[in-house]
Structure formats: structure tokens, C-alpha cells
ROGU-479062 format. One record per residue (C-alpha): residue in one letter; residue number from 0; x, y, z. Coordinates in Angstrom, 2 decimals, decimal comma. Each point is the difference from the previous one (the first is absolute). Layout:
BEGIN
<filo r="a" k="NUM" xx="X" yy="Y" zz="Z"/>
...
END
This chain:
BEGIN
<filo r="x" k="0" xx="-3,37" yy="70,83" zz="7,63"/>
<filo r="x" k="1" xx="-3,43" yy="-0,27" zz="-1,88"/>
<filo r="x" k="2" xx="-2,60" yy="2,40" zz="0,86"/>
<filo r="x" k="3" xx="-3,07" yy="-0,77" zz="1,97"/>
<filo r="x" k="4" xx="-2,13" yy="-0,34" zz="-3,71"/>
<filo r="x" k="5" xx="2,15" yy="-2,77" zz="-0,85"/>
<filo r="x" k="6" xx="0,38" yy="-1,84" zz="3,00"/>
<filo r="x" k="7" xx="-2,21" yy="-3,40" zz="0,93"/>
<filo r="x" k="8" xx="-3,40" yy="0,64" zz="0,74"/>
<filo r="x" k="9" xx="-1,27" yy="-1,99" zz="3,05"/>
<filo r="x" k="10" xx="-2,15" yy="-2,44" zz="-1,75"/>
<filo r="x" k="11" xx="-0,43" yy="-3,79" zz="0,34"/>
<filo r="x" k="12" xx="3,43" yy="-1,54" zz="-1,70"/>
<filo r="x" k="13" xx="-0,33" yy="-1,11" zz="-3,25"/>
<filo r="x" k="14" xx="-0,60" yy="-3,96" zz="-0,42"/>
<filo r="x" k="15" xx="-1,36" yy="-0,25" zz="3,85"/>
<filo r="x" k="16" xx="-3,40" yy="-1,41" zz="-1,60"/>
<filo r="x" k="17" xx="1,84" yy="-3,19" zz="-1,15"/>
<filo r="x" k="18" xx="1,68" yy="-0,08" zz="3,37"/>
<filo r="x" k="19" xx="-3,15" yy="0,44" zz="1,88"/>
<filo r="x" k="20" xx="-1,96" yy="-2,68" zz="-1,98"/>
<filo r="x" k="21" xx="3,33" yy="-2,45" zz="0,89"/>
<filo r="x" k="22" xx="-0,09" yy="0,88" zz="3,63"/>
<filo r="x" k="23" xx="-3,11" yy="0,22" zz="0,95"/>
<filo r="x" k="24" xx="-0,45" yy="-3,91" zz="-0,81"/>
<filo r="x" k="25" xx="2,96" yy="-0,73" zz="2,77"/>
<filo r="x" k="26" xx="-0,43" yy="-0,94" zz="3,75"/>
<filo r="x" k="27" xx="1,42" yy="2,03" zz="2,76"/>
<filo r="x" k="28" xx="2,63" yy="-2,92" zz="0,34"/>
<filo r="x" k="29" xx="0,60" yy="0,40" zz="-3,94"/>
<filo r="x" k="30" xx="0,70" yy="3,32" zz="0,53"/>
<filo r="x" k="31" xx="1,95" yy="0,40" zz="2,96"/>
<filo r="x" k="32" xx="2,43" yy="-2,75" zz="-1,81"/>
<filo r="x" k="33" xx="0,55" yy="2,22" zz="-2,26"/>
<filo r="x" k="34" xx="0,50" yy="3,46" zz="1,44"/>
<filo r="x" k="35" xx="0,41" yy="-1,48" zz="4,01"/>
<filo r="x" k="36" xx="-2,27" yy="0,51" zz="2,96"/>
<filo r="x" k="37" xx="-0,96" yy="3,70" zz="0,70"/>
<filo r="x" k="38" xx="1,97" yy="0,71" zz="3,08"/>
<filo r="x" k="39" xx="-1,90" yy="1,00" zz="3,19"/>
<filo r="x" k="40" xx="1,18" yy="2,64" zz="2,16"/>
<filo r="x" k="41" xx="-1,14" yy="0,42" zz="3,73"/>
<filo r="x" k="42" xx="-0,09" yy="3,31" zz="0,20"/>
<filo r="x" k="43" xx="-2,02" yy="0,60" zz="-3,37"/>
<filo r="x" k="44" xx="-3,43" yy="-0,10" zz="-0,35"/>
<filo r="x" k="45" xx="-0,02" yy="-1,28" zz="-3,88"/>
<filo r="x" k="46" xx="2,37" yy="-2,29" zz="-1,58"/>
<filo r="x" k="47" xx="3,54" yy="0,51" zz="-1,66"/>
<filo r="x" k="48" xx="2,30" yy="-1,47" zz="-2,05"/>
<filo r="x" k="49" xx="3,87" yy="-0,33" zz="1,17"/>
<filo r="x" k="50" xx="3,17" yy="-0,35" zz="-1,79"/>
<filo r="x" k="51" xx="3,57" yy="-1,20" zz="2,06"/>
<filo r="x" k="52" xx="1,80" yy="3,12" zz="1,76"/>
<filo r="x" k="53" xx="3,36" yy="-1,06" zz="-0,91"/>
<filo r="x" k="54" xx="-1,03" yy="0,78" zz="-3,82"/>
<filo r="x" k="55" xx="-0,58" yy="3,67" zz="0,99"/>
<filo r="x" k="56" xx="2,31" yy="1,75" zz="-2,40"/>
<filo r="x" k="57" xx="0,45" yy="3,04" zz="2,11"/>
<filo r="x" k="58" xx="-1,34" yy="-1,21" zz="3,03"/>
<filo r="x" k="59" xx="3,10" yy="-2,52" zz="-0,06"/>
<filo r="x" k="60" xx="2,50" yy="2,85" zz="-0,29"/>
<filo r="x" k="61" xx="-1,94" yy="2,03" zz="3,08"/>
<filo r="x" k="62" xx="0,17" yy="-3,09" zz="1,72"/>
<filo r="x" k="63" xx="3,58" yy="0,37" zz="1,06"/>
<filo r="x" k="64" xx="-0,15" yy="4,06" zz="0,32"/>
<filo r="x" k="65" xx="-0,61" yy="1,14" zz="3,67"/>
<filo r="x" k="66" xx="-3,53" yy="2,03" zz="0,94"/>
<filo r="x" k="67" xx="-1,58" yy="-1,15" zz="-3,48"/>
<filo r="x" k="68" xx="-3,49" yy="-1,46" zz="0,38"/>
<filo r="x" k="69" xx="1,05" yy="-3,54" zz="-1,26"/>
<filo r="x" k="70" xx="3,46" yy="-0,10" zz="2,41"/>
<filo r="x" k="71" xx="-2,45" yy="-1,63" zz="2,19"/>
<filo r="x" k="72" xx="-2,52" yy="-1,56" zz="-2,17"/>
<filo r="x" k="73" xx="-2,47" yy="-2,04" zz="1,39"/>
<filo r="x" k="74" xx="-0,31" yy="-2,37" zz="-2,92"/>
<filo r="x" k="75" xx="3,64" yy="-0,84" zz="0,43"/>
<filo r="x" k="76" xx="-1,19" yy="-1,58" zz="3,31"/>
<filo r="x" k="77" xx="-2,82" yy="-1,32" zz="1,86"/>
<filo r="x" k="78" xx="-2,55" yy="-2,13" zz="-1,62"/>
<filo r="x" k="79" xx="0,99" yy="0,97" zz="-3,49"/>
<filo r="x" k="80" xx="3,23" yy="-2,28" zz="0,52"/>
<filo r="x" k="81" xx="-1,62" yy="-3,05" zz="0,98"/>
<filo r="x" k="82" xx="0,33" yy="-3,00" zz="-2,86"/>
<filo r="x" k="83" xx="-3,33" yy="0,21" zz="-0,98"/>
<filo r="x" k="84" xx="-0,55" yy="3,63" zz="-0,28"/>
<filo r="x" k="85" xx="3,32" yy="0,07" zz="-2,46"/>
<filo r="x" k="86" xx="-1,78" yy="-2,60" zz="-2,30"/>
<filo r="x" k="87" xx="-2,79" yy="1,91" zz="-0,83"/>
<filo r="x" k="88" xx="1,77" yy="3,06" zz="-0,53"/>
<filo r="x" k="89" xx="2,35" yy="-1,61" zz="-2,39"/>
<filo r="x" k="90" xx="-3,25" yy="-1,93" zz="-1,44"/>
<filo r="x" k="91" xx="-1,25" yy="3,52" zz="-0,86"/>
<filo r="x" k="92" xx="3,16" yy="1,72" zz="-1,25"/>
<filo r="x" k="93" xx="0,43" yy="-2,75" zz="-2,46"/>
<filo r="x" k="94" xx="-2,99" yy="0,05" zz="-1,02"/>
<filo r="x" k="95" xx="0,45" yy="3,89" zz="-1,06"/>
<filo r="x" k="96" xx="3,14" yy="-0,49" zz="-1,62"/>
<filo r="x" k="97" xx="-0,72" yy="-3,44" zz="-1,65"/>
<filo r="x" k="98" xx="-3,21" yy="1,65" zz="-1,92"/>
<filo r="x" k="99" xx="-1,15" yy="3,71" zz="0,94"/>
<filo r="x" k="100" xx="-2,67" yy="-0,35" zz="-2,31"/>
<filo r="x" k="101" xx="-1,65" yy="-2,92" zz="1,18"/>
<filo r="x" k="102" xx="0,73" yy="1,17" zz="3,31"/>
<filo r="x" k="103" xx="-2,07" yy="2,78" zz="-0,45"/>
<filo r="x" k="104" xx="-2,94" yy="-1,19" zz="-1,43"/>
<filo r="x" k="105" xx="-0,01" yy="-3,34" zz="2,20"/>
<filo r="x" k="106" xx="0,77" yy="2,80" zz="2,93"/>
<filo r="x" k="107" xx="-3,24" yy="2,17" zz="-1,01"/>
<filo r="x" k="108" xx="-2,05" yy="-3,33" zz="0,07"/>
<filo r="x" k="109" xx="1,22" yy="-0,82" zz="3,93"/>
<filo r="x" k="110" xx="-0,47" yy="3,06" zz="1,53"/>
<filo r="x" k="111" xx="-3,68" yy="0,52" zz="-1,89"/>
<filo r="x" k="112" xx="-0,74" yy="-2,80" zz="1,52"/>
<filo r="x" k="113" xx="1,94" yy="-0,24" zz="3,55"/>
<filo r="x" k="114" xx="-0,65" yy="4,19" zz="0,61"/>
<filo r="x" k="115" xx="-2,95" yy="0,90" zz="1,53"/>
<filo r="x" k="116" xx="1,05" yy="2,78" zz="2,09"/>
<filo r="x" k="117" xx="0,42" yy="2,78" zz="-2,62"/>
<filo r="x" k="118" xx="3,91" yy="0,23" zz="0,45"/>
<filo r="x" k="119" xx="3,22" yy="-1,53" zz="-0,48"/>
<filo r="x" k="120" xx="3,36" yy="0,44" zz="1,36"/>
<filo r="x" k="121" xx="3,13" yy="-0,54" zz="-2,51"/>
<filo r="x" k="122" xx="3,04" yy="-0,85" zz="1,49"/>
<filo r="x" k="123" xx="0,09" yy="-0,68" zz="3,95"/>
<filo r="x" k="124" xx="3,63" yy="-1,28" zz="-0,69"/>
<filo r="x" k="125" xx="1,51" yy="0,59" zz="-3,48"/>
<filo r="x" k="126" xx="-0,10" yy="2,78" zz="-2,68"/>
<filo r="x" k="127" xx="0,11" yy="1,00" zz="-3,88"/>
<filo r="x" k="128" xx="1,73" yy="-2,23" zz="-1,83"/>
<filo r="x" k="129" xx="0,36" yy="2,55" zz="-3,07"/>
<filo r="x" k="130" xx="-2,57" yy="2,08" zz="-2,31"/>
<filo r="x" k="131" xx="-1,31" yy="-3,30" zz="-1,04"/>
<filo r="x" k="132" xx="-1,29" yy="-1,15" zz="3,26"/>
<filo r="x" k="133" xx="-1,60" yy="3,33" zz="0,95"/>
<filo r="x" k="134" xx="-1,77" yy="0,06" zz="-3,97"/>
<filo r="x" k="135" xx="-1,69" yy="-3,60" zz="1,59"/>
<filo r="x" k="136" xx="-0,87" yy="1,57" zz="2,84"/>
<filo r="x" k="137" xx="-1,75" yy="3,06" zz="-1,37"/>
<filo r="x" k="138" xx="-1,50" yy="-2,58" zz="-2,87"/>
<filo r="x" k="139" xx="-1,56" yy="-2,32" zz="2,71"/>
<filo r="x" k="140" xx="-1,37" yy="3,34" zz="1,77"/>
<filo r="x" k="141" xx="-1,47" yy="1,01" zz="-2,85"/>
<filo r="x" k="142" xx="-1,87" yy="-3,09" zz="-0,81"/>
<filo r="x" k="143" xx="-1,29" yy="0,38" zz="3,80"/>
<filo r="x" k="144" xx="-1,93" yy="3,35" zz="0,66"/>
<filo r="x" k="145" xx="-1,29" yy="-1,17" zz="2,64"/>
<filo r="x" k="146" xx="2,86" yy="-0,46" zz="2,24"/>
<filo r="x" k="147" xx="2,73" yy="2,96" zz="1,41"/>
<filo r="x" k="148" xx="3,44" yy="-1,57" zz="-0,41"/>
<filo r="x" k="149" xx="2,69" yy="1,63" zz="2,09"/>
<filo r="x" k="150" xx="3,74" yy="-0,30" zz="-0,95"/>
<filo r="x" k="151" xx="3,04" yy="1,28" zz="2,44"/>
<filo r="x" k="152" xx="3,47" yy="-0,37" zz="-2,14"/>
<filo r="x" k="153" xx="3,18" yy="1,75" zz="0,10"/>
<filo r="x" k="154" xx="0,65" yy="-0,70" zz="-3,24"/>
<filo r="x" k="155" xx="-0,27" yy="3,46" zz="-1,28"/>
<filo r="x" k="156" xx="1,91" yy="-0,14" zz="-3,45"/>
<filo r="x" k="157" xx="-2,86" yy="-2,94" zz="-0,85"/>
<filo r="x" k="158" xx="-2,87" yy="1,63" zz="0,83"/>
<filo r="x" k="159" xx="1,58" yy="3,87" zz="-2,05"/>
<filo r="x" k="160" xx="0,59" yy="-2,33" zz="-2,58"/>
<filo r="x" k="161" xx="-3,06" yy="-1,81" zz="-0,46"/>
<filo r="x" k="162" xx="-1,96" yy="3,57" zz="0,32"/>
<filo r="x" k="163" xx="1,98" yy="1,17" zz="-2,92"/>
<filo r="x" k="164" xx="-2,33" yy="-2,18" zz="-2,40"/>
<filo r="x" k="165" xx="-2,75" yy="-1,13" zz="2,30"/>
<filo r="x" k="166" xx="-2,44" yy="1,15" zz="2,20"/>
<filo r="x" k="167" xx="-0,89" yy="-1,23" zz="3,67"/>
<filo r="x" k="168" xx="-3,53" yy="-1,83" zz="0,34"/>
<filo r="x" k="169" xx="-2,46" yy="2,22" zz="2,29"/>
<filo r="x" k="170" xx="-0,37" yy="-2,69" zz="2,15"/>
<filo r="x" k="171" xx="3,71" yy="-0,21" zz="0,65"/>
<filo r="x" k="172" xx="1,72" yy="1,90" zz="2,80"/>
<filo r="x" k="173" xx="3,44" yy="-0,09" zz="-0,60"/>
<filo r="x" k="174" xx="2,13" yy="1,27" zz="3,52"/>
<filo r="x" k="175" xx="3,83" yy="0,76" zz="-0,62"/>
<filo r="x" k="176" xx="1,37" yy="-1,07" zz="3,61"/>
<filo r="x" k="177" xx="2,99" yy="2,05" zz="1,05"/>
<filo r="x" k="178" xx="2,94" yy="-1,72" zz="0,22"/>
<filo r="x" k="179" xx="0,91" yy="1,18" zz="3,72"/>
<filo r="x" k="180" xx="-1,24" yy="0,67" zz="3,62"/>
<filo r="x" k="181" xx="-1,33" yy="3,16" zz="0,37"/>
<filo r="x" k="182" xx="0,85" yy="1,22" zz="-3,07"/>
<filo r="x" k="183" xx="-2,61" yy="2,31" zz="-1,70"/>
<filo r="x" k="184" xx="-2,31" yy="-1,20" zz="-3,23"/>
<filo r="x" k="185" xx="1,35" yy="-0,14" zz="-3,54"/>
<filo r="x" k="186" xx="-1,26" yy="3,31" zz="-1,45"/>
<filo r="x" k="187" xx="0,02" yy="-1,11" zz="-3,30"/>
<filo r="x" k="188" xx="-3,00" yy="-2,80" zz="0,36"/>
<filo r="x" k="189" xx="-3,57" yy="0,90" zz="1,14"/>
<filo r="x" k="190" xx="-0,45" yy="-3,19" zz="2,60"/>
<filo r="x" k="191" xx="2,31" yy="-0,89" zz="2,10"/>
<filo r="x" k="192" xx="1,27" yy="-1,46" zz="3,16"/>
<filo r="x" k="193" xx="2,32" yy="0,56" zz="2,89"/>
<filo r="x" k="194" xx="1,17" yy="-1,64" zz="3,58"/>
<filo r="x" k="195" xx="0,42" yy="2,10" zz="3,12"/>
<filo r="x" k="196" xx="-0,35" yy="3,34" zz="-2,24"/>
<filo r="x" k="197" xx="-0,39" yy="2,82" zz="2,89"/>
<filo r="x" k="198" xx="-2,40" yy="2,15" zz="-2,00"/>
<filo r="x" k="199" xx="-2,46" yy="-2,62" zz="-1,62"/>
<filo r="x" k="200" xx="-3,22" yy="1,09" zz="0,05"/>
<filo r="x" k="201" xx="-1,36" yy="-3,80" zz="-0,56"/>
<filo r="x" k="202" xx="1,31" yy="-3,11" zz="2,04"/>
<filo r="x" k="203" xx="-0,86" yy="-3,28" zz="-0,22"/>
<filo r="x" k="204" xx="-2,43" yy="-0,59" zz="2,83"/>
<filo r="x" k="205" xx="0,85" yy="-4,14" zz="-0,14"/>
<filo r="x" k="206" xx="2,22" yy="0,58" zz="3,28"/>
<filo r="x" k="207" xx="-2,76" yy="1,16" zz="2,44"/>
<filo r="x" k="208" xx="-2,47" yy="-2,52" zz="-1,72"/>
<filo r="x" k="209" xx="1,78" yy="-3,49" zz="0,66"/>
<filo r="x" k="210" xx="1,74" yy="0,28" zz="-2,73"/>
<filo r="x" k="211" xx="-2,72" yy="0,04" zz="-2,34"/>
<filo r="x" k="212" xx="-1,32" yy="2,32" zz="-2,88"/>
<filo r="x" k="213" xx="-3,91" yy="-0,44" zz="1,23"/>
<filo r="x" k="214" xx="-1,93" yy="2,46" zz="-1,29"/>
<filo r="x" k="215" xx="2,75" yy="2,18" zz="-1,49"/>
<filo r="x" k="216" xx="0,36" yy="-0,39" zz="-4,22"/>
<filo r="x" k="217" xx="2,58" yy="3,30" zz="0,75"/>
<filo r="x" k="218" xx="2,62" yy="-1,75" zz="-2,43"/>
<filo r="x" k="219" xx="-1,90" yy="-0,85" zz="-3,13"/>
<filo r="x" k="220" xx="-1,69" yy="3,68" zz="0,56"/>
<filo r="x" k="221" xx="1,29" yy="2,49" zz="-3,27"/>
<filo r="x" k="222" xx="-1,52" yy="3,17" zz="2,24"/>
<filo r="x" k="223" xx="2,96" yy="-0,81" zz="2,96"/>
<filo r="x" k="224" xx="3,79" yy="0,74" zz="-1,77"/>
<filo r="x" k="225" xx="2,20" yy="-1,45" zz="2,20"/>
<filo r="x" k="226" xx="-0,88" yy="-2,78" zz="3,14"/>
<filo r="x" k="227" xx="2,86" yy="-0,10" zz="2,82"/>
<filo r="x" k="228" xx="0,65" yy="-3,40" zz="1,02"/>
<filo r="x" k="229" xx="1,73" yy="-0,87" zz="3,76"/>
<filo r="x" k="230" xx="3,44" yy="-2,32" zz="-0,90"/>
<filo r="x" k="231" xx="-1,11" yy="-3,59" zz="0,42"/>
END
């Protein structure tokens, strides 16, 4: 493991100028053809950006264990199985995987220019596809200050492994989610998240709300460790 000296300071990523120049010239339409749509969730307050659940590399293994979190996952189901929904999430995943570069930087340009809220949500359905993803991910929060990104995964060996050279943007609030109902928060990772943990000292306030976040920003906030979700 390199030491902290040696690791990847949290600067703009190198080449982003020629990027920026590129992408700044495109339309909204340009870019979304490129990267996809930004998705929309209803309970959000901000936009996000969703990948298919069924490519959930661990999520698809606790899929068939009984009393994990994603046993009954709720974008297995629902509205995230209708036809349409499935496109776009498939638009976006290929677009990852086809080009992460260009999906970055093409990615940076939509939500500068879609975002207005301060925040974005990674990942309503979907997760890490491997260190590389998360590197884009930290890249395009870098390039955007002005926005709090917050990322649940489960993907722990990614995220240990990308931390061995790199360092998370400040503006990025990584959450390990625990992998089952009511179990306690992975000790090992400063934010985290649970569902139906018995001695959480911070739930999610969406269920006495109408299922919405309103005015609470509780998840992208790096002062509150670990947010206890109700199973959905």
C-alpha cells in the first residue's frame, strides 16, 4: 500500500481542459447521447445517475441470500422493470463501459449544466463496476466543487482498493451499505449505512415525509457516520 505522501492528490484530472473545451461546445441532447439521460428519482431532491441492478456484482449474489438488503430489492421490481426504464439504464451502462473516459468528461459537462440543486445522487439502482468506475466518479467530483455527490455501494474490496492509491474528493460522501437487515455498520469505513439497525442514532426521515428527502441533505452530510434506512 503507498503511503498517504504518495497517493493522488484531489486535483482537477489531468487533460480535463481539452475535455472541457470539447464539451462545453455540445447540446444537452449531444450530451445525454453520449453518457444517457441523468436519471430522476422521486424521492430525491437533485438528480442522479443509474446503472441496471442486475449488473450489481455483489448485490446479485445478496440477491438470492435471505434477510440481505437486496433479497428484496426494489429495483428488481416496480417501475425500474418497465421497458423503458431498462433502456436507459442499459443506455448508461454502455456508455461507461464502451468509453469511461469520455464518459466522464461528457458526464461532468451534463450535470454542470442539468444540476442546479447543489447535489447528486449516484446509483438509485446499480453499483461500482470496479476501481475504474469509482476513479470517474471521484474525477467528475473533483472537476465539480460545487456539488456534494453521495455514493451507497457494497462493493467494499473496490472502494479499499481504489483508497490504496487515491484519495476521495471532499465533495464525495462515500456510504458502505451493510449487506443485511439490522445488522450493525461496517467498522472499518467512516460513512455508512444500515436498514432496520435497532441502535441507529440517524434514520432516514423520507418515511414520515411522503416519501421524500425535503429539507433533509442527512446522506451527502460527512459530520453524520452512518444513516439507517427502513427496507423498501
Amino acid at each position: 500500500m503507498t503511503s498517504n505522501s504518495t497517493k493522488q492528490s484531489t486535483t482537477t484530472p489531468t487533460g480535463g481542459n481539452y475535455y472541457t473545451k470539447l464539451y462545453a461546445k455540445h447540446t444537452i441532447k449531444q450530451l445525454e447521447a453520449i453518457t444517457g439521460t441523468l436519471s430522476q428519482p422521486s424521492k430525491m431532491p437533485c438528480h442522479g445517475y443509474s446503472l441496471p441492478a442486475s449488473m450489481c456484482t455483489t448485490g446479485g449474489k445478496l440477491h438470492k441470500v435471505e434477510n440481505s438488503v437486496c433479497k428484496s430489492c426494489y429495483a428488481l421490481k416496480g417501475r425500474y422493470v418497465f421497458p423503458n426504464v431498462q433502456s436507459a439504464l442499459v443506455y448508461r451502462y454502455n456508455s461507461l463501459v464502451r468509453n469511461p473516459v469520455i464518459w466522464q468528461h461528457a458526464l461532468t459537462e451534463l450535470i454542470r449544466r442539468k444540476e442546479k440543486s447543489g447535489f447528486f445522487r449516484w446509483h438509485d439502482s446499480g453499483d461500482l463496476q470496479g476501481v475504474y468506475h469509482l476513479r470517474h466518479i471521484n474525477n467528475i467530483a473533483l472537476s465539480l466543487p460545487d456539488i456534494k455527490f453521495w455514493l451507497p455501494t457494497r462493493e467494499i474490496r473496490i472502494l479499499r482498493d481504489f483508497k490504496q492509491d487515491n484519495i476521495l474528493a471532499p465533495n464525495l460522501v462515500v456510504r458502505v451499505s451493510s449487506f443485511f437487515i439490522s445488522q450493525q455498520p461496517h467498522r472499518a469505513f467512516t460513512h455508512t449505512s444500515t436498514v432496520g439497525w435497532s441502535n441507529a442514532t440517524h434514520s432516514c426521515p423520507a418515511p414520515t415525509q411522503s416519501n421524500k428527502c425535503a429539507d433533509c441533505r442527512a446522506c451527502w452530510d460527512t459530520n453524520i457516520h452512518n444513516i439507517n434506512y427502513a427496507l423498501h
